[in-house]
MARNU-160466 format. One record per atom (N, C-alpha, C): residue in three letters; z negated, x negated, y. Coordinates in steps of 0.2 Angstrom, whole numbers, plus 2048, in hexadecimal, padded with zeros to 3 digits. Example, Ala and Ser with C-alpha at 12.3 -4.5 7.8 and 13.67 -1.06 7.14 Angstrom:
<recs>
ALA; 7D9; 7BE; 7E4
ALA; 7D9; 7C2; 7EA
ALA; 7D9; 7BE; 7F0
SER; 7DD; 7C0; 7F5
SER; 7DC; 7BC; 7FB
SER; 7D9; 7C0; 800
</recs>
This chain:
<recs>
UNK; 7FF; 868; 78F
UNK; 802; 86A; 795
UNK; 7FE; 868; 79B
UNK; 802; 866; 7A1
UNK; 7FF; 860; 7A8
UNK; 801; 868; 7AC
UNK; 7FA; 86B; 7AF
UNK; 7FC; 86E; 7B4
UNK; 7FC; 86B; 7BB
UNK; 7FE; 86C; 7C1
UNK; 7FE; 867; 7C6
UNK; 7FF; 86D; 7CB
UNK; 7FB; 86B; 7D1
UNK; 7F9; 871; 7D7
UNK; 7FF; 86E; 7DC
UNK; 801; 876; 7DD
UNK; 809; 876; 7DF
UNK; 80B; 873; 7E6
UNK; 804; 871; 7E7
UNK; 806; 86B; 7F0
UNK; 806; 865; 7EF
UNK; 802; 863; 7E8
UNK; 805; 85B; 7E5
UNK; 80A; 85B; 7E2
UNK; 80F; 860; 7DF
UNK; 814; 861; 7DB
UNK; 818; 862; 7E0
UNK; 819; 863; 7E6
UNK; 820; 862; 7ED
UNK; 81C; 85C; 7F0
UNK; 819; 858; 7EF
UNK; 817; 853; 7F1
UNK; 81B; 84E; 7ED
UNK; 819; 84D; 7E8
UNK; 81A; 849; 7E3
UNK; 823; 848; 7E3
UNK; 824; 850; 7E3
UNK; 82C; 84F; 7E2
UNK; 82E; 84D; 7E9
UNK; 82C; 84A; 7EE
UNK; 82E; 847; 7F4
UNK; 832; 84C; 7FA
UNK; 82E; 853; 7F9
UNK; 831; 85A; 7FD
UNK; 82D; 858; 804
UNK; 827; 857; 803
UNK; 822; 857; 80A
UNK; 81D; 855; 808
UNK; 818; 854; 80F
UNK; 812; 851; 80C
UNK; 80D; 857; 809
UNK; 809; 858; 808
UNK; 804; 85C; 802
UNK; 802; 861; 80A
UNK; 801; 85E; 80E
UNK; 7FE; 862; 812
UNK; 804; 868; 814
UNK; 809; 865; 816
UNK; 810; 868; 818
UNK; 813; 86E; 812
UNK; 811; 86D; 80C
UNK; 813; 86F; 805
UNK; 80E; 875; 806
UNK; 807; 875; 809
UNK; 802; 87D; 80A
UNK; 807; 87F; 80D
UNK; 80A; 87D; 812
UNK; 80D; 883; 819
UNK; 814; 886; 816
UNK; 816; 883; 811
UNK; 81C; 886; 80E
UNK; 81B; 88C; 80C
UNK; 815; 889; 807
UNK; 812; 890; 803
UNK; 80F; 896; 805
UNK; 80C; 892; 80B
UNK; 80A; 899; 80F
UNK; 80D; 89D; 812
UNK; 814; 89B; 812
UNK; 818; 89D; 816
UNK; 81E; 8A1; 811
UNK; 81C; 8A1; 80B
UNK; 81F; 8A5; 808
UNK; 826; 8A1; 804
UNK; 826; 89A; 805
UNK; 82C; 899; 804
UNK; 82E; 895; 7FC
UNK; 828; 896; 7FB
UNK; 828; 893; 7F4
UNK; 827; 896; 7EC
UNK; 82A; 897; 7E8
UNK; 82A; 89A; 7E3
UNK; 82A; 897; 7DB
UNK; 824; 899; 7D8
UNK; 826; 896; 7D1
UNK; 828; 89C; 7CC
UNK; 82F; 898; 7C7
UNK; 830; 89E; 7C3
UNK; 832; 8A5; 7C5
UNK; 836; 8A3; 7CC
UNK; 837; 8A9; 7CF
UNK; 834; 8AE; 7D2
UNK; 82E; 8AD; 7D5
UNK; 827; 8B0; 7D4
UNK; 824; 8AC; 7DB
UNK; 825; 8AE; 7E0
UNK; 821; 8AC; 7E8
UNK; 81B; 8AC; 7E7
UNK; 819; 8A5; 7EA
UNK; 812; 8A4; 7E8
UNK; 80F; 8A2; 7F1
UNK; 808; 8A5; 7EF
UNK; 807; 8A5; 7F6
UNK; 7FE; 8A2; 7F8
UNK; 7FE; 8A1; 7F2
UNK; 7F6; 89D; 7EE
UNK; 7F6; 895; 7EF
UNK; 7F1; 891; 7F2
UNK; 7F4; 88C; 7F1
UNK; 7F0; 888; 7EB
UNK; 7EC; 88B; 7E9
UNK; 7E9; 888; 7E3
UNK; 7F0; 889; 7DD
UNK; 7F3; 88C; 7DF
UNK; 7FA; 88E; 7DA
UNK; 7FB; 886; 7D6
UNK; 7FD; 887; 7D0
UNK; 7FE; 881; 7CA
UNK; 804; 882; 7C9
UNK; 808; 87D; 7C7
UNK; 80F; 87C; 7C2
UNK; 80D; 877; 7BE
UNK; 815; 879; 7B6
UNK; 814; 873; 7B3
UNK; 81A; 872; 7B4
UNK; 819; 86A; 7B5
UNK; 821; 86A; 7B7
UNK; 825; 868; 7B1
UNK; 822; 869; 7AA
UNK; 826; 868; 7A5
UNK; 82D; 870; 7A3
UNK; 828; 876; 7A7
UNK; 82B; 87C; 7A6
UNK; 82C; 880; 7AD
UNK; 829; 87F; 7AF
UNK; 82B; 884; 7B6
UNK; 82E; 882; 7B9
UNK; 832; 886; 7BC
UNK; 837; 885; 7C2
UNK; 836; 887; 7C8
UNK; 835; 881; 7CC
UNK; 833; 882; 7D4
UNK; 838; 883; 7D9
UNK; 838; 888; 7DC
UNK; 83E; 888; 7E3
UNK; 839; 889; 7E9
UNK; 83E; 884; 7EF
UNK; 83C; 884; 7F6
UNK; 841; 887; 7F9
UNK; 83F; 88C; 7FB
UNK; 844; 890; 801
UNK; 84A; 891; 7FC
UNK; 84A; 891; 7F4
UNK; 84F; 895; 7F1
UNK; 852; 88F; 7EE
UNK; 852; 889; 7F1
UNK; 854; 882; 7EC
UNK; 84E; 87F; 7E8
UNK; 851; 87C; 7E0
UNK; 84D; 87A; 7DB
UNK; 84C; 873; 7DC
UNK; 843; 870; 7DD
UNK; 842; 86D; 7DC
UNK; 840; 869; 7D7
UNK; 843; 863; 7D7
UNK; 842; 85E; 7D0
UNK; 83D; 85A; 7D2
UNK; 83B; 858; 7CC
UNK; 835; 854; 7CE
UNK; 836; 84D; 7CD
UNK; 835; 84A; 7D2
UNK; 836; 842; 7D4
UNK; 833; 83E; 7CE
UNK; 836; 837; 7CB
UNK; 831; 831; 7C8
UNK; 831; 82F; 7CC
UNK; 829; 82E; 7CA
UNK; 824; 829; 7D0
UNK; 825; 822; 7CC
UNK; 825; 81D; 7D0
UNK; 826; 815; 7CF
UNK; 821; 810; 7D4
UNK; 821; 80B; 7D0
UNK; 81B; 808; 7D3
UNK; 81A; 800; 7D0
UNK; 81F; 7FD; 7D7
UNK; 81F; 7F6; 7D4
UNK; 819; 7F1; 7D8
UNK; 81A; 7EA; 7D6
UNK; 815; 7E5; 7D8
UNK; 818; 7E0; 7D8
UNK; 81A; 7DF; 7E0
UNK; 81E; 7D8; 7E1
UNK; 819; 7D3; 7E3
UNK; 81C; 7CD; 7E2
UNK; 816; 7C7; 7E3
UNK; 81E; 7C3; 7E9
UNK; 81B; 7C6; 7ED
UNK; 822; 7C4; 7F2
UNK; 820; 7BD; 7F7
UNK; 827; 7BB; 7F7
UNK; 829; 7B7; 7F9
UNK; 829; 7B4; 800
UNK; 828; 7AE; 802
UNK; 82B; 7AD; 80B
UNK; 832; 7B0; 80C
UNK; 833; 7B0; 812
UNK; 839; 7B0; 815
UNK; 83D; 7BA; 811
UNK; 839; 7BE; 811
UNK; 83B; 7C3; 80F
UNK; 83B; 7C9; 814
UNK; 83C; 7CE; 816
UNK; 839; 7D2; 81A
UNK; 837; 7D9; 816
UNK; 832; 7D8; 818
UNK; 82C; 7E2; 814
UNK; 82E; 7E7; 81A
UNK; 834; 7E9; 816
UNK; 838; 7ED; 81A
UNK; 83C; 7F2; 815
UNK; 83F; 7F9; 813
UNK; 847; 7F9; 811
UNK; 84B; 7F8; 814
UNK; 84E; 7F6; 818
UNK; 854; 7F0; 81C
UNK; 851; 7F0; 822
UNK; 856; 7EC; 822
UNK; 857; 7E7; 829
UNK; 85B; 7E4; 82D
UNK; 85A; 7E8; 832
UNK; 862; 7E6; 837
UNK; 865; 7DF; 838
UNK; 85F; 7D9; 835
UNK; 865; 7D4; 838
UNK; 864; 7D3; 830
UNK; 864; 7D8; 82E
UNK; 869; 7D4; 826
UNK; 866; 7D0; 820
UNK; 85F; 7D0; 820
UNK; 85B; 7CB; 820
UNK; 85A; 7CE; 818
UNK; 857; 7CA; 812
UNK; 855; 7CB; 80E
UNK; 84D; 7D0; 80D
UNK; 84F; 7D6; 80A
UNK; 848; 7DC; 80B
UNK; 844; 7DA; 804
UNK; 83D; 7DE; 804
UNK; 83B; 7DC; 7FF
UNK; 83D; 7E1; 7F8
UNK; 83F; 7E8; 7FB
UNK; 843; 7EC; 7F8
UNK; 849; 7E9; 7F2
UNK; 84C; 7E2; 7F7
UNK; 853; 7DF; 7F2
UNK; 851; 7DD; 7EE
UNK; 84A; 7DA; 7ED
UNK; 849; 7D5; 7E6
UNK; 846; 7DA; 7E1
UNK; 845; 7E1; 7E3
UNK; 846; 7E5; 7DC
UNK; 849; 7EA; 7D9
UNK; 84D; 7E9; 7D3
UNK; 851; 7ED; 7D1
UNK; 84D; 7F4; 7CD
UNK; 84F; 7FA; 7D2
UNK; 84D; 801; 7D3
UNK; 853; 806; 7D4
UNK; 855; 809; 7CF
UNK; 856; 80D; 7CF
UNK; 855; 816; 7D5
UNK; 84D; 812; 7D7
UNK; 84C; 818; 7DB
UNK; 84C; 813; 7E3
UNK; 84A; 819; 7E6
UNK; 848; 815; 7EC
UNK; 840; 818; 7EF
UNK; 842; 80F; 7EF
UNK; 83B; 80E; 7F0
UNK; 837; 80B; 7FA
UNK; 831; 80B; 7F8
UNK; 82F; 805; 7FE
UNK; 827; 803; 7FD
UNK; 829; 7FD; 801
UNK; 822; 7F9; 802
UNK; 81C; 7FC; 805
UNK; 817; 7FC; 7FF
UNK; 80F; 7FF; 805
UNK; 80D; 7FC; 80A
UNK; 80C; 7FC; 810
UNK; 80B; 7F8; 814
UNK; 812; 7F1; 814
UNK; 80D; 7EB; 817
UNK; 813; 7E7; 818
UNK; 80F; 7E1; 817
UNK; 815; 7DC; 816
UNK; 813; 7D4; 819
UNK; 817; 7D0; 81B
UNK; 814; 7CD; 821
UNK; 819; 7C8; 824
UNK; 820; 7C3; 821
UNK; 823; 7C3; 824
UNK; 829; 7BF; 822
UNK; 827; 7BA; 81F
UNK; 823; 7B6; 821
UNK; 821; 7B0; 81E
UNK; 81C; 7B0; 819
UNK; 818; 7B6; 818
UNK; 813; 7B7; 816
UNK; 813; 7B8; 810
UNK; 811; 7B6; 809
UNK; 812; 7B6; 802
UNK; 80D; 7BA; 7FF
UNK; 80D; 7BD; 7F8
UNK; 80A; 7BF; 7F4
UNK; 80A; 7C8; 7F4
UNK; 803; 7CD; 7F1
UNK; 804; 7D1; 7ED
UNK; 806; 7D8; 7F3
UNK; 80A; 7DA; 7F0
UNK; 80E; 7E0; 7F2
UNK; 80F; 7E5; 7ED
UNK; 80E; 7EC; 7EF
UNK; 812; 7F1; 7EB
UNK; 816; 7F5; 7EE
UNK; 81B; 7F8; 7EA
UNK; 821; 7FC; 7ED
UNK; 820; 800; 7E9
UNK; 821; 808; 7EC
UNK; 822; 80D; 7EA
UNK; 828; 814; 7ED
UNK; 826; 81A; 7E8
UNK; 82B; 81F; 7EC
UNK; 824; 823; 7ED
UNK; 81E; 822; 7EB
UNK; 817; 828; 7EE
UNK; 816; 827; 7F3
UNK; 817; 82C; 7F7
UNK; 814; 82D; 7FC
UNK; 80B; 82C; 7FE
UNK; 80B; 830; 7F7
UNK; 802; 832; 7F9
UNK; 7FF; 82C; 7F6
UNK; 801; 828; 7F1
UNK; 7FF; 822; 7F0
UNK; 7FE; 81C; 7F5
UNK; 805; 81C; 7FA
UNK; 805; 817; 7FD
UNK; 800; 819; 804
UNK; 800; 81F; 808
UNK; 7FB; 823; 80C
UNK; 7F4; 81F; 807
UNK; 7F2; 821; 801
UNK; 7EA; 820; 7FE
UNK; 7EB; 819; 801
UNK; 7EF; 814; 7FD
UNK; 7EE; 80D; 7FF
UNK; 7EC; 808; 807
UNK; 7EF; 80D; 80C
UNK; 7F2; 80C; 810
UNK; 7EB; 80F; 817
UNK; 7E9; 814; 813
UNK; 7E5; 818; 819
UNK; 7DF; 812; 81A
UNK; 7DC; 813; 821
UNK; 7D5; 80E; 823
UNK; 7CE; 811; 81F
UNK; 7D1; 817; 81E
UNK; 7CA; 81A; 81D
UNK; 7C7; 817; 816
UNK; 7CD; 816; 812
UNK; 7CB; 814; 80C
UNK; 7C9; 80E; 808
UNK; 7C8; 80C; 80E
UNK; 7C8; 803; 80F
UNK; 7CB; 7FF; 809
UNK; 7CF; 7FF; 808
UNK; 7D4; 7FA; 802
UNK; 7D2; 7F4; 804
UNK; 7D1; 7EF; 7FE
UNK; 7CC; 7E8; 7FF
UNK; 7D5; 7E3; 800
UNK; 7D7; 7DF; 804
UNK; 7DB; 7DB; 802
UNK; 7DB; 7D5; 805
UNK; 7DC; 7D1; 800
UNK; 7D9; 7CA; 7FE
UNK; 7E1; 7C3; 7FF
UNK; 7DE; 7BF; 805
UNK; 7E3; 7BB; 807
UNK; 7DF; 7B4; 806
UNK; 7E4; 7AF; 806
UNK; 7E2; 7A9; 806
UNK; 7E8; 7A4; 80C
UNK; 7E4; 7A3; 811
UNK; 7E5; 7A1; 816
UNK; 7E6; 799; 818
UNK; 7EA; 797; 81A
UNK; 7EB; 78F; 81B
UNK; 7EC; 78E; 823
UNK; 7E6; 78C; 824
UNK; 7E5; 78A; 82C
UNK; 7E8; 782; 830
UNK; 7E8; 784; 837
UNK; 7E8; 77C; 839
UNK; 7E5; 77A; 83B
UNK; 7DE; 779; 839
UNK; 7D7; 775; 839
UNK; 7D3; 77A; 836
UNK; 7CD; 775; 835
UNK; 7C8; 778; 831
UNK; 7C4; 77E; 834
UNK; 7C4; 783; 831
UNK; 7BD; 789; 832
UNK; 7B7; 787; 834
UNK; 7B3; 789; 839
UNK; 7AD; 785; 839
UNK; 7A9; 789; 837
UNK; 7A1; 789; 836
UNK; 79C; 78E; 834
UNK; 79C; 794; 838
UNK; 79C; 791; 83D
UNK; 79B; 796; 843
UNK; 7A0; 79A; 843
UNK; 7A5; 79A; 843
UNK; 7AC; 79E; 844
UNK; 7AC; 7A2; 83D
UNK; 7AB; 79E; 837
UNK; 7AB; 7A6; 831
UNK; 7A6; 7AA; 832
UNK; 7A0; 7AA; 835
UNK; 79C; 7AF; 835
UNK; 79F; 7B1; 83D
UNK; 7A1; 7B1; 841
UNK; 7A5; 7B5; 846
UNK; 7AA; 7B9; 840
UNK; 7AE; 7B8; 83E
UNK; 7B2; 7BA; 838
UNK; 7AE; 7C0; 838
UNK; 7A8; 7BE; 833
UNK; 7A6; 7C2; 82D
UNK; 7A2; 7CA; 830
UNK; 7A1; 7C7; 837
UNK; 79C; 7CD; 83C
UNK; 7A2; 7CF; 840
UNK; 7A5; 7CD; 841
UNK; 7AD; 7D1; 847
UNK; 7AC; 7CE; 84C
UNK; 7B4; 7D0; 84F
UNK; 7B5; 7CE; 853
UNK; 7BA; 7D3; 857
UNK; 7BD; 7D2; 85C
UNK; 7C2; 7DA; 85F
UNK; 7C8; 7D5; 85E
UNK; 7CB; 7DB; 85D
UNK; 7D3; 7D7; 85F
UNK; 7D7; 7DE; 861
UNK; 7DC; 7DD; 867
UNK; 7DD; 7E1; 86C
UNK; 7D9; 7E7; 86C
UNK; 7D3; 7E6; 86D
UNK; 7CB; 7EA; 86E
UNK; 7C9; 7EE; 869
UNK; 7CB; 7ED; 863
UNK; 7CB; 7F1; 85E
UNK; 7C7; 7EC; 85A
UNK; 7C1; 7ED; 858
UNK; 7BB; 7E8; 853
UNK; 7BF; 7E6; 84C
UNK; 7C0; 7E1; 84B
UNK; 7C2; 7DF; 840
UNK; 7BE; 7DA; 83F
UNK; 7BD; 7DA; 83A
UNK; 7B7; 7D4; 834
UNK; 7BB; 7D5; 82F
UNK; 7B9; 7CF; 82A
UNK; 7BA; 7CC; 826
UNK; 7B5; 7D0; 821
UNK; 7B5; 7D1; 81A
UNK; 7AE; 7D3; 815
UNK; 7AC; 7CE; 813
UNK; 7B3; 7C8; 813
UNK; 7B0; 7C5; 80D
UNK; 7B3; 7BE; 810
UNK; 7B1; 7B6; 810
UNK; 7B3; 7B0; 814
UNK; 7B3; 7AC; 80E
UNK; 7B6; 7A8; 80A
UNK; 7B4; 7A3; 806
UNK; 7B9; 79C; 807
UNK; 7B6; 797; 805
UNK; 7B9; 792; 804
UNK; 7BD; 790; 7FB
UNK; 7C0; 790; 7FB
UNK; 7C4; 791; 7F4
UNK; 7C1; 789; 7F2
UNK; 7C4; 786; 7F5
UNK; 7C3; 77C; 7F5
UNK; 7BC; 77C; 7F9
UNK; 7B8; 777; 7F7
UNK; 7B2; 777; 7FC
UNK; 7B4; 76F; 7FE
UNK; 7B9; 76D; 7FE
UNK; 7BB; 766; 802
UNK; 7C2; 768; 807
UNK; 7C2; 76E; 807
UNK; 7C6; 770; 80D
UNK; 7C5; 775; 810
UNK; 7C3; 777; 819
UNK; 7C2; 77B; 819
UNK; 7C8; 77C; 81D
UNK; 7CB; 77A; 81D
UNK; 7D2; 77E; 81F
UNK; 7D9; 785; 81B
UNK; 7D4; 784; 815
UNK; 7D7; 78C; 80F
UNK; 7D1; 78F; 80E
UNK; 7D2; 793; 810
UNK; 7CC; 79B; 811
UNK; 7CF; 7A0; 80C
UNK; 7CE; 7A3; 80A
UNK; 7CD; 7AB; 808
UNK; 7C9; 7AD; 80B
UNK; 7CE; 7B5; 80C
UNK; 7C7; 7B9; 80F
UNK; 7CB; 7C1; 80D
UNK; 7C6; 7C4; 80E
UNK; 7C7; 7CA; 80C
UNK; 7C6; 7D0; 811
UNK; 7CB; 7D6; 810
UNK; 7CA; 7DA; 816
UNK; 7CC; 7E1; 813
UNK; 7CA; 7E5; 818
UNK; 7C9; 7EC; 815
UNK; 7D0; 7EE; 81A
UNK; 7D4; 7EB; 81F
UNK; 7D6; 7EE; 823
UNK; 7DE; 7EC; 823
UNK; 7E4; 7EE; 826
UNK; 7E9; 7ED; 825
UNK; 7EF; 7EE; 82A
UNK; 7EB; 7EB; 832
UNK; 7F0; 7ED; 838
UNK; 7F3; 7E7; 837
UNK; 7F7; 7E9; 83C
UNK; 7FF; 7E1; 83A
UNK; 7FB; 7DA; 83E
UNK; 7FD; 7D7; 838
UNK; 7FB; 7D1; 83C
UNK; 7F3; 7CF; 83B
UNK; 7F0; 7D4; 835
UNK; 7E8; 7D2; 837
UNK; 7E6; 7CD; 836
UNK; 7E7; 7C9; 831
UNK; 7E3; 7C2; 82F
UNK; 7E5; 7BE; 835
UNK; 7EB; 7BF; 836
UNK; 7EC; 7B7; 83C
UNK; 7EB; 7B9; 842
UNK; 7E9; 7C0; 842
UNK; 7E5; 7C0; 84A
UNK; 7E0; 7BF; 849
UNK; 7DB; 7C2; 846
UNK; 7D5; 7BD; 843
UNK; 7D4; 7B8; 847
UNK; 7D8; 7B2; 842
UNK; 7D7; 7AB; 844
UNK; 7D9; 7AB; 84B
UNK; 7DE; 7AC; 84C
UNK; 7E2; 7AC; 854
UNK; 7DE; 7AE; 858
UNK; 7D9; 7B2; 858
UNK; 7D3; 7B4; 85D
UNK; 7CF; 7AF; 85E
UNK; 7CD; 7AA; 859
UNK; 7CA; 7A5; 859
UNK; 7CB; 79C; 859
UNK; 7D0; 79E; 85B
UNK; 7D6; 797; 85D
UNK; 7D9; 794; 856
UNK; 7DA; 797; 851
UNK; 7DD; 795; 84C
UNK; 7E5; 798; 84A
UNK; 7E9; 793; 84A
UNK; 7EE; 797; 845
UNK; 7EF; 795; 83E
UNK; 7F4; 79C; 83C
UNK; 7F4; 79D; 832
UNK; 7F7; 799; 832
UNK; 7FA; 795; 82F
UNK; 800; 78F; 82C
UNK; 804; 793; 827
UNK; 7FD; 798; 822
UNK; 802; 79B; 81C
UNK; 7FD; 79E; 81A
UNK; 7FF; 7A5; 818
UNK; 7FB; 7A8; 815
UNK; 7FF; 7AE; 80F
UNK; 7FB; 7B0; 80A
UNK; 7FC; 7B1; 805
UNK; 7F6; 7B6; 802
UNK; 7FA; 7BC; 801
UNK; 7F5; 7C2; 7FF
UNK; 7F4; 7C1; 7F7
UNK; 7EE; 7C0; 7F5
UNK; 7EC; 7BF; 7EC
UNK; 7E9; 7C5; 7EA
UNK; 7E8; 7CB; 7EE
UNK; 7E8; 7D0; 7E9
UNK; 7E8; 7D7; 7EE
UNK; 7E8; 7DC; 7EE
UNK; 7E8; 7E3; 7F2
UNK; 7E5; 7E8; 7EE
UNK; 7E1; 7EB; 7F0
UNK; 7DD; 7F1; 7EA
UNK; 7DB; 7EC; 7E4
UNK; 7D8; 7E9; 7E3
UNK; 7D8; 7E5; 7DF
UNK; 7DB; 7E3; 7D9
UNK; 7E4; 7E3; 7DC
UNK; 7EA; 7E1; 7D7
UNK; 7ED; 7DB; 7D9
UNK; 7EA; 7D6; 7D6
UNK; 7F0; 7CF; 7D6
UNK; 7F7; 7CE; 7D3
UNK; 7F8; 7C9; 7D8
UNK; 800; 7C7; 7D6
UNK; 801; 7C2; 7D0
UNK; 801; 7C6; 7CB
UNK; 7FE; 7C0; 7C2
UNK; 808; 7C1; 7C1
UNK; 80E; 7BD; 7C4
UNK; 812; 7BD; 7C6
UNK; 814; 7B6; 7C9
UNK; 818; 7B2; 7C8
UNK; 81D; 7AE; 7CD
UNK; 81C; 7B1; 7D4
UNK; 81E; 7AE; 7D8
UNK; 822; 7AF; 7DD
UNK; 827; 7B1; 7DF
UNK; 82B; 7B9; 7E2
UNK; 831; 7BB; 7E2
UNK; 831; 7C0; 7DB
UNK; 82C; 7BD; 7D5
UNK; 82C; 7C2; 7D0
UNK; 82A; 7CC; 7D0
UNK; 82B; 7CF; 7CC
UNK; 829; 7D5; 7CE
UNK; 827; 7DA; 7C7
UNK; 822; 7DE; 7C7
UNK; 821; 7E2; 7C0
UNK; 81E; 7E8; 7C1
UNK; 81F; 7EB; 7BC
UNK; 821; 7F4; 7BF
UNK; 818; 7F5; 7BC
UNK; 813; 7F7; 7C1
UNK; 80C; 7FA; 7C0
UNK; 80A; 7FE; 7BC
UNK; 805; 7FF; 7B9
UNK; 805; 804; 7B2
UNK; 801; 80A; 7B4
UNK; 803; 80E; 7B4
UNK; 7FF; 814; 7B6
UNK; 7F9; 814; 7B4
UNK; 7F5; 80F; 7B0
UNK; 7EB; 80E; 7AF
UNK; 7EA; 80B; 7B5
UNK; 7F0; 805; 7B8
UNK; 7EE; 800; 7BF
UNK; 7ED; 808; 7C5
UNK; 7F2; 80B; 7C5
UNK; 7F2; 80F; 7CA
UNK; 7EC; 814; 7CC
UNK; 7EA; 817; 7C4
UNK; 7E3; 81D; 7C4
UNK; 7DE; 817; 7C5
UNK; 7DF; 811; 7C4
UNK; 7D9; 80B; 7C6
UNK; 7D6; 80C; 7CC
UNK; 7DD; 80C; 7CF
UNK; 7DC; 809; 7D7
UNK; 7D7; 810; 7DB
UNK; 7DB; 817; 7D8
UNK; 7DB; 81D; 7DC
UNK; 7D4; 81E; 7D9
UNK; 7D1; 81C; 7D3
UNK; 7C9; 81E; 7D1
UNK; 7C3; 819; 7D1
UNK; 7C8; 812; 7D5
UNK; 7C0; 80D; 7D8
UNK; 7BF; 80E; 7DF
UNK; 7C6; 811; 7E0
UNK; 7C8; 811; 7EC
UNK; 7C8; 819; 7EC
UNK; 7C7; 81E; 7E8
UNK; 7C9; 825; 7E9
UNK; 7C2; 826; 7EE
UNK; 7C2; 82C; 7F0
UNK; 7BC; 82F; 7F2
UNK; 7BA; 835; 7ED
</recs>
């Protein structure tokens, strides 16, 4: 028997967030087994108790958790007003789901889609610095000078971002970089360059939290819950 503290169990079941889920309880509006609880250390199993919110029974949500190796021309989106192909369409889900974060229409590689909330929040938060690792196709070469501008920061709309990590993949081209970043505001890699007179040509995320796209292009495959307690026990605090 999995007992589970009853602000992650109206979490989990996609009621509210865990913090919202205290104020229910405290508020008197939550009972297990018929029985108001007003404890927040309070536990359920969800295999046996029955939980009511303000007198309706809540069921407990499957959590799902896919890994698309996505494609150009897609939008990381649940829809899209001009109608546009989402990254949602290329996976067949029974549940509804969404993308962690995002990538560019043009922009290829690893993505997950979920209905966790508090998963995509972990992945998703600055504070947790999620390492995500891109390979970049420039329009002229990198010079010394500018990867270590890279690697030390630089502002972009007056807010500092660096690089962790700079490498050359091919040492006879320096116009394909990888590089690595703890951070995830829209557009970071290509403002990056952009601040430094270069533009992306193409870019392609090769891993996030340290999950590669071991997948086609456009392919997709459902996560194992080992990869997920992975991620939350190497990036956890």
């Amino acid at each position: 028997m999995t007992l589970i503290r009853i602000n992650k169990y109206l979490s989990d079941c996609g009621v509210s967030s865990r913090r919202k889920a205290e104020e229910y309880i405290l508020q008197g509006r939550v009972s297990i087994n018929n029985n108001i609880i007003l404890e927040l250390s309070s536990k359920v199993d969800p295999l046996n108790d029955v939980v009511l919110l303000d007198g309706e029974k809540i069921f407990q949500k499957r959590l799902v958790y896919f890994l698309l190796n996505k494609p150009k021309g897609v939008v990381t989106t649940t829809d899209d007003e001009k109608g546009r192909m989402t990254v949602v369409d290329l996976i067949k889900s029974k549940d509804k789901i969404f993308p962690v974060g995002r990538l560019d229409y043009n922009t290829t590689g690893v993505l997950i889609l979920t209905n966790d909330g508090e998963f995509s929040n972990f992945l998703t938060h600055p504070g947790n610095r999620i390492p995500r690792e891109y390979e970049a196709k420039l329009d002229r070469p990198l010079t010394e000078e500018d990867k270590e501008k890279l690697c030390k920061g630089i502002y972009i709309e007056g807010i500092k971002g660096k690089f962790i990590k700079v490498v050359f993949p091919d040492k006879k081209s320096k116009k394909i970089i990888n590089v690595t970043a703890v951070e995830g505001r829209n557009h970071f890699v290509k403002n990056m360059f952009g601040a430094l007179g270069y533009t992306v040509q193409g870019l392609n995320r090769k891993s996030f939290a340290g999950i590669t796209a071991d997948m086609p292009v456009g392919a997709y495959r459902v996560l194992s819950q080992d990869e997920i307690s992975g991620v939350i026990k190497t990036y956890g605090k």
